[in-house]
Backbone as XML, in Angstrom:
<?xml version="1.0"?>
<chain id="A" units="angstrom">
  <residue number="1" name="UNK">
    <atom name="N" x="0.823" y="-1.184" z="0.000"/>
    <atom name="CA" x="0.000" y="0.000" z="0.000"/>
    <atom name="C" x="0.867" y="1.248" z="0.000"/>
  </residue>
  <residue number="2" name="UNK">
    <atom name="N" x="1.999" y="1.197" z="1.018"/>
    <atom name="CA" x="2.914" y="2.331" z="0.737"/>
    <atom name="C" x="3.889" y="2.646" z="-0.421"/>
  </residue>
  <residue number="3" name="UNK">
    <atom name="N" x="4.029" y="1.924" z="-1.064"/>
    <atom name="CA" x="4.761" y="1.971" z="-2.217"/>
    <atom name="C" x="3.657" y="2.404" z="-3.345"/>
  </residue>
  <residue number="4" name="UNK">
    <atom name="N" x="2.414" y="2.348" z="-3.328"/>
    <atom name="CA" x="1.264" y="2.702" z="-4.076"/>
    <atom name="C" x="1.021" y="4.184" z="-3.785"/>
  </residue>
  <residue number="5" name="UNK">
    <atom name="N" x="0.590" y="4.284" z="-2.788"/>
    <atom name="CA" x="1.060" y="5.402" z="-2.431"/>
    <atom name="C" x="1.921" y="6.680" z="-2.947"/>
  </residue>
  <residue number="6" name="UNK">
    <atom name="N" x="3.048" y="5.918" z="-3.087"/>
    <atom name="CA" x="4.143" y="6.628" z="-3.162"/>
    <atom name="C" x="3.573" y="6.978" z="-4.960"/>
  </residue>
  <residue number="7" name="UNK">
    <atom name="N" x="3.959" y="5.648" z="-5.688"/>
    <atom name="CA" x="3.722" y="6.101" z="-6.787"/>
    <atom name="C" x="2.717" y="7.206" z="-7.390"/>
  </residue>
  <residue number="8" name="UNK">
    <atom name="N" x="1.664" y="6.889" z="-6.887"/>
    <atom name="CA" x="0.409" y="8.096" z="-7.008"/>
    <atom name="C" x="1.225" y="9.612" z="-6.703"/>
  </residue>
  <residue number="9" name="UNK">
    <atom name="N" x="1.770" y="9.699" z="-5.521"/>
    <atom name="CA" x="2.425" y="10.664" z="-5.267"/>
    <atom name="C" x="3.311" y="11.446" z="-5.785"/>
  </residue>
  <residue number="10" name="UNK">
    <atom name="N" x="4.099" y="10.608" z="-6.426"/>
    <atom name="CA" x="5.502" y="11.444" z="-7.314"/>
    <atom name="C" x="5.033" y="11.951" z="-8.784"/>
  </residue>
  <residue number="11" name="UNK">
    <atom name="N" x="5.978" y="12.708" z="-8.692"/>
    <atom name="CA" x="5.561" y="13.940" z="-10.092"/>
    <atom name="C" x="6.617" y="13.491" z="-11.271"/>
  </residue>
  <residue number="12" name="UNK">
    <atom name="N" x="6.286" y="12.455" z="-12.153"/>
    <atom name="CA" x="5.513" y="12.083" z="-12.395"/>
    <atom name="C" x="4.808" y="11.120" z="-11.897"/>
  </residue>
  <residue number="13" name="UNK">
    <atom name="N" x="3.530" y="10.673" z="-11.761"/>
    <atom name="CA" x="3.313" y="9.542" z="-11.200"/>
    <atom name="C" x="3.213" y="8.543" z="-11.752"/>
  </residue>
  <residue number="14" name="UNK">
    <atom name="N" x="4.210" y="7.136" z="-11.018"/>
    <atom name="CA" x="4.969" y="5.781" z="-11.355"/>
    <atom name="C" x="3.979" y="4.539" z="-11.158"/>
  </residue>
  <residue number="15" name="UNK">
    <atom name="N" x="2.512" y="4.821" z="-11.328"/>
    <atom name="CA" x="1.730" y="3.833" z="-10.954"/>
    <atom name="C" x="1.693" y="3.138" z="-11.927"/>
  </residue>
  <residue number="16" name="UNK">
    <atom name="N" x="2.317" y="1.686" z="-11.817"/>
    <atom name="CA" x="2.295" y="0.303" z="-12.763"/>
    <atom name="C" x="1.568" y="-0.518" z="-12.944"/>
  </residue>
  <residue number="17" name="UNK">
    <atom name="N" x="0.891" y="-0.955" z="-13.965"/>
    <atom name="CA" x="-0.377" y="-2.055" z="-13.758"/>
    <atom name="C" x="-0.234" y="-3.135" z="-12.650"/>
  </residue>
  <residue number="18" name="UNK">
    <atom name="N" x="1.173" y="-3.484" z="-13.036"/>
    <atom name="CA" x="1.327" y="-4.378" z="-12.383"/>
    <atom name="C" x="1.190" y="-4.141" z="-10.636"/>
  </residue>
  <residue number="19" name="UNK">
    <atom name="N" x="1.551" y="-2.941" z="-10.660"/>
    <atom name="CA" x="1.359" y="-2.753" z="-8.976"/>
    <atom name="C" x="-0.120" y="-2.433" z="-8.388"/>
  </residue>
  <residue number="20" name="UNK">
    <atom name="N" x="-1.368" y="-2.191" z="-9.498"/>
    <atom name="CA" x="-2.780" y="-2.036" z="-9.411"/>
    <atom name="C" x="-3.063" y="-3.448" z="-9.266"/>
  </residue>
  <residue number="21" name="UNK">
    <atom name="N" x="-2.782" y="-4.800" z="-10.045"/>
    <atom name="CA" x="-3.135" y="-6.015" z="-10.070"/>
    <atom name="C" x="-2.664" y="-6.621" z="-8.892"/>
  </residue>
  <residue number="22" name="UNK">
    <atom name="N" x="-1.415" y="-6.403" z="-8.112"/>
    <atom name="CA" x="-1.185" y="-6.366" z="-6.598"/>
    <atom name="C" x="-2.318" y="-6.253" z="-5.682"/>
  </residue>
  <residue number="23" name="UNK">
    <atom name="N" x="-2.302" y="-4.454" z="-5.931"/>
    <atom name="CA" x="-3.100" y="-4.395" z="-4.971"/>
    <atom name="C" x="-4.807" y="-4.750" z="-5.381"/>
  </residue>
  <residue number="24" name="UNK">
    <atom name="N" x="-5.226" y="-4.986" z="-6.254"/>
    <atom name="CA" x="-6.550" y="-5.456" z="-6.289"/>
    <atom name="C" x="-6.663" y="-6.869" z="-5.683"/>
  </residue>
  <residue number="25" name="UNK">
    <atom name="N" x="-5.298" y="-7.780" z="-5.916"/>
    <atom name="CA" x="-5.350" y="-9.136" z="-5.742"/>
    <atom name="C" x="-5.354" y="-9.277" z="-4.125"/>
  </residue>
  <residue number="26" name="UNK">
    <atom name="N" x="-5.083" y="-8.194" z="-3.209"/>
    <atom name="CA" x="-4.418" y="-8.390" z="-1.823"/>
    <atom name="C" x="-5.770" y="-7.800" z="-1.460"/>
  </residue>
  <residue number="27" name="UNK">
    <atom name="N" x="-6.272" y="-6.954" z="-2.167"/>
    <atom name="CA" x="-7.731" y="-5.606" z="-1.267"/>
    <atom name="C" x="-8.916" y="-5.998" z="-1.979"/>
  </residue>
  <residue number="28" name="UNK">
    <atom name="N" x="-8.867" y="-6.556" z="-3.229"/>
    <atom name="CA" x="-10.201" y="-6.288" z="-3.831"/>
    <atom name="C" x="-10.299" y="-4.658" z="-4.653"/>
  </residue>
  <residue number="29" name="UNK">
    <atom name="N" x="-10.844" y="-4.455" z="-5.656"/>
    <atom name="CA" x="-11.254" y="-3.663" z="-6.145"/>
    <atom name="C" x="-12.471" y="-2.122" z="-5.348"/>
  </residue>
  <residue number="30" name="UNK">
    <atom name="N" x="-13.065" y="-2.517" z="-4.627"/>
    <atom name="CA" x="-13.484" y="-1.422" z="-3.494"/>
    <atom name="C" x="-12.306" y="-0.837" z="-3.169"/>
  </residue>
  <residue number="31" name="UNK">
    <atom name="N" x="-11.849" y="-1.722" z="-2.142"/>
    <atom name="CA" x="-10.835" y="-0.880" z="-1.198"/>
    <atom name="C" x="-9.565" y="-0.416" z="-2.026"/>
  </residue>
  <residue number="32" name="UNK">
    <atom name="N" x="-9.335" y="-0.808" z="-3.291"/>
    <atom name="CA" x="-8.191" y="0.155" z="-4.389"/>
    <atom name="C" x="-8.982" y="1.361" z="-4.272"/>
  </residue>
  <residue number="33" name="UNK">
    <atom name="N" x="-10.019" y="1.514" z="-4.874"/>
    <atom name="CA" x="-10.675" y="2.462" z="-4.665"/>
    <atom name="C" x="-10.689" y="3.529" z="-4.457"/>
  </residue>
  <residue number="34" name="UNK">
    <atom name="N" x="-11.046" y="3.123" z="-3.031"/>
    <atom name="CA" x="-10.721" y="4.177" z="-1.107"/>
    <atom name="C" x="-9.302" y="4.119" z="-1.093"/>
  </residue>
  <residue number="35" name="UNK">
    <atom name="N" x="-8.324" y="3.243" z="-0.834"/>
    <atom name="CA" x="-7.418" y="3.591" z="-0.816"/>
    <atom name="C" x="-6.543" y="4.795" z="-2.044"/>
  </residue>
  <residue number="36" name="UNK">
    <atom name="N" x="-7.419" y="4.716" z="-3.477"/>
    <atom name="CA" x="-6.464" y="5.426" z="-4.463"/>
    <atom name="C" x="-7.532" y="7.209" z="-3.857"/>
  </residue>
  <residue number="37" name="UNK">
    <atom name="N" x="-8.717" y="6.845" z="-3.710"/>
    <atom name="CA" x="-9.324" y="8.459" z="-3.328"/>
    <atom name="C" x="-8.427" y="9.100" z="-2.350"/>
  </residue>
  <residue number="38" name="UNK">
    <atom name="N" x="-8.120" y="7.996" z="-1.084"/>
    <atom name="CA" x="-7.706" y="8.760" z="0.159"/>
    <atom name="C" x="-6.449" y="9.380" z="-0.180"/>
  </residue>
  <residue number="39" name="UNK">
    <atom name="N" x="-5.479" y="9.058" z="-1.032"/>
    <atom name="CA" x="-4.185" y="9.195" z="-1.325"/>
    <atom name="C" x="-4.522" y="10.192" z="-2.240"/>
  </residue>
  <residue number="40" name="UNK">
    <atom name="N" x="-5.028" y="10.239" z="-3.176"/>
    <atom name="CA" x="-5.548" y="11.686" z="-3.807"/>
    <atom name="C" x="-5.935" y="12.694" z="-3.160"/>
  </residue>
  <residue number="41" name="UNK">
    <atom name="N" x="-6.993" y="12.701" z="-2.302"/>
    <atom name="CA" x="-7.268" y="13.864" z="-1.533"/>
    <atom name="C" x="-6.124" y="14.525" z="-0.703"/>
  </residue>
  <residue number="42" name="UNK">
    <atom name="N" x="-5.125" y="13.855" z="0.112"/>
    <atom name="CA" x="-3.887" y="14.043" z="0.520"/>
    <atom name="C" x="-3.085" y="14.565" z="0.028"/>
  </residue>
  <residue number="43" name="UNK">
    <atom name="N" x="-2.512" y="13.834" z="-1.216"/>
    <atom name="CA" x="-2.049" y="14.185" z="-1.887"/>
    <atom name="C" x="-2.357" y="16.258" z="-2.369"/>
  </residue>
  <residue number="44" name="UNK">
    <atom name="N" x="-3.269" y="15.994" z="-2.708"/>
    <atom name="CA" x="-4.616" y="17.649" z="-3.091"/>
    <atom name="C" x="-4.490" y="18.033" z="-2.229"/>
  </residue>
  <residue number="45" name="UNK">
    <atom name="N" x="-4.171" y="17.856" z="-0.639"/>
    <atom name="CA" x="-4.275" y="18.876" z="0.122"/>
    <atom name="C" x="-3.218" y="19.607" z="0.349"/>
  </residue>
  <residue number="46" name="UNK">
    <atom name="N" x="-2.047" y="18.592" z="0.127"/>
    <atom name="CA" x="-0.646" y="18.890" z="0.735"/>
    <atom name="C" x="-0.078" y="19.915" z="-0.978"/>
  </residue>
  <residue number="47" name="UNK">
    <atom name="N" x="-0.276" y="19.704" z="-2.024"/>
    <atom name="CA" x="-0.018" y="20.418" z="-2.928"/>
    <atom name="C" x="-0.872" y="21.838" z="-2.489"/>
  </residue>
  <residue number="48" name="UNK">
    <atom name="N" x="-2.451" y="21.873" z="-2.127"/>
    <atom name="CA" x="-2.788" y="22.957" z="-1.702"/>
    <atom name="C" x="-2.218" y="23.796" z="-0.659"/>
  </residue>
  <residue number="49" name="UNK">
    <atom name="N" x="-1.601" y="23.465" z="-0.077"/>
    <atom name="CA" x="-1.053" y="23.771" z="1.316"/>
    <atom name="C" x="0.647" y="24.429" z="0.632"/>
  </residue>
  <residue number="50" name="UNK">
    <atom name="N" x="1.227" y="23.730" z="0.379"/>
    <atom name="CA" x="2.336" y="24.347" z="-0.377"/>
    <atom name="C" x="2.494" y="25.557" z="-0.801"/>
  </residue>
  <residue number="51" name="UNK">
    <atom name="N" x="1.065" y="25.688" z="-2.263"/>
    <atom name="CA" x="0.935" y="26.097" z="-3.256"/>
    <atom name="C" x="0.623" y="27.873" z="-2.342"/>
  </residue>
  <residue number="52" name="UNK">
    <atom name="N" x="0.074" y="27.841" z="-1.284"/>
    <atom name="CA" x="-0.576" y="28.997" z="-0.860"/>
    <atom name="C" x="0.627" y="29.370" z="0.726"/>
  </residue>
  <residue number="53" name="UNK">
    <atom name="N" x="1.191" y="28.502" z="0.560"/>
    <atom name="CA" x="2.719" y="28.639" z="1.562"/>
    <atom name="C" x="2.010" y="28.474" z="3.113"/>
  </residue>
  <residue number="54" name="UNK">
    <atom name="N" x="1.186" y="27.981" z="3.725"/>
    <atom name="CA" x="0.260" y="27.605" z="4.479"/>
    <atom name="C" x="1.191" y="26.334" z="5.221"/>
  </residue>
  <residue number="55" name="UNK">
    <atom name="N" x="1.258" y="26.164" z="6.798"/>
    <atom name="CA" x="2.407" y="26.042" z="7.735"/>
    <atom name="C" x="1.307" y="24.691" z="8.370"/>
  </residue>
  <residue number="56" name="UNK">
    <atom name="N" x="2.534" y="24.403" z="8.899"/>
    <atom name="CA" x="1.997" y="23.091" z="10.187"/>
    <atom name="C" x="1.411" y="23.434" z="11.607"/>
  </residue>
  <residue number="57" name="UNK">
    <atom name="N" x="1.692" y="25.210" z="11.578"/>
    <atom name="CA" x="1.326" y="25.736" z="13.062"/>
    <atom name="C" x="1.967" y="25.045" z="14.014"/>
  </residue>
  <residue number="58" name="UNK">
    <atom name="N" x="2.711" y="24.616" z="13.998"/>
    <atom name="CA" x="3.811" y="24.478" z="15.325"/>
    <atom name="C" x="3.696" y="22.443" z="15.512"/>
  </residue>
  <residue number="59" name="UNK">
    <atom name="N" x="2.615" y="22.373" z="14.780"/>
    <atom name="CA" x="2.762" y="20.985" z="15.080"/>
    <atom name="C" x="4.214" y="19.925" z="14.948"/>
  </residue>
  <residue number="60" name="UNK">
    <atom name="N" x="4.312" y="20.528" z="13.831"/>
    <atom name="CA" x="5.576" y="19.214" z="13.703"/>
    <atom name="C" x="7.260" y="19.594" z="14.371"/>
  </residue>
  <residue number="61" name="UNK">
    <atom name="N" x="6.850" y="20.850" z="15.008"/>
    <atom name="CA" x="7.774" y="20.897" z="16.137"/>
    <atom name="C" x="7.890" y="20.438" z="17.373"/>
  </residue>
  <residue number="62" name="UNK">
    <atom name="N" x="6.638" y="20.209" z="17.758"/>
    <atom name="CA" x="5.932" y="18.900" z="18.744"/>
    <atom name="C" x="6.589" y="17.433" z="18.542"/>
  </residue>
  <residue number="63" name="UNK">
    <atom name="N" x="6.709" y="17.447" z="17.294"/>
    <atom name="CA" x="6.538" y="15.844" z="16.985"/>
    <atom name="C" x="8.645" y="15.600" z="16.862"/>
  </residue>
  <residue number="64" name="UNK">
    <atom name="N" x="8.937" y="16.572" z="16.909"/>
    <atom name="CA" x="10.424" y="16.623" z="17.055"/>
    <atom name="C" x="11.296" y="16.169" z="17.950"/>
  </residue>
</chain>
């Protein structure tokens, strides 16, 4: 799933059939799905967030 992930993620994105037939064979076709929406929306947020220079508010200095 994290390597799916990933691919969706990178510019360009590296998503391989072969790594869709993976994960359909391990999740089923639903949960590719949900899993490819959730990684999109993320994906969309964190480019939104960038794009408008918009901060972590102190969080990930917490997590330090």
């Amino acid at each position: 799933m994290l390597a799916y992930a990933e691919a969706m993620t990178v510019t360009p994105p590296k998503v391989t059939a072969e790594l869709v037939t993976g994960m359909v064979a391990q999740l089923g076709v639903p949960a590719v799905g949900e899993l490819t929406m959730m990684v999109a929306v993320g994906n969309q947020r964190s480019r939104f967030n960038i794009a408008l220079g918009l901060t972590s508010q102190g969080l990930r200095d917490r997590c330090e």
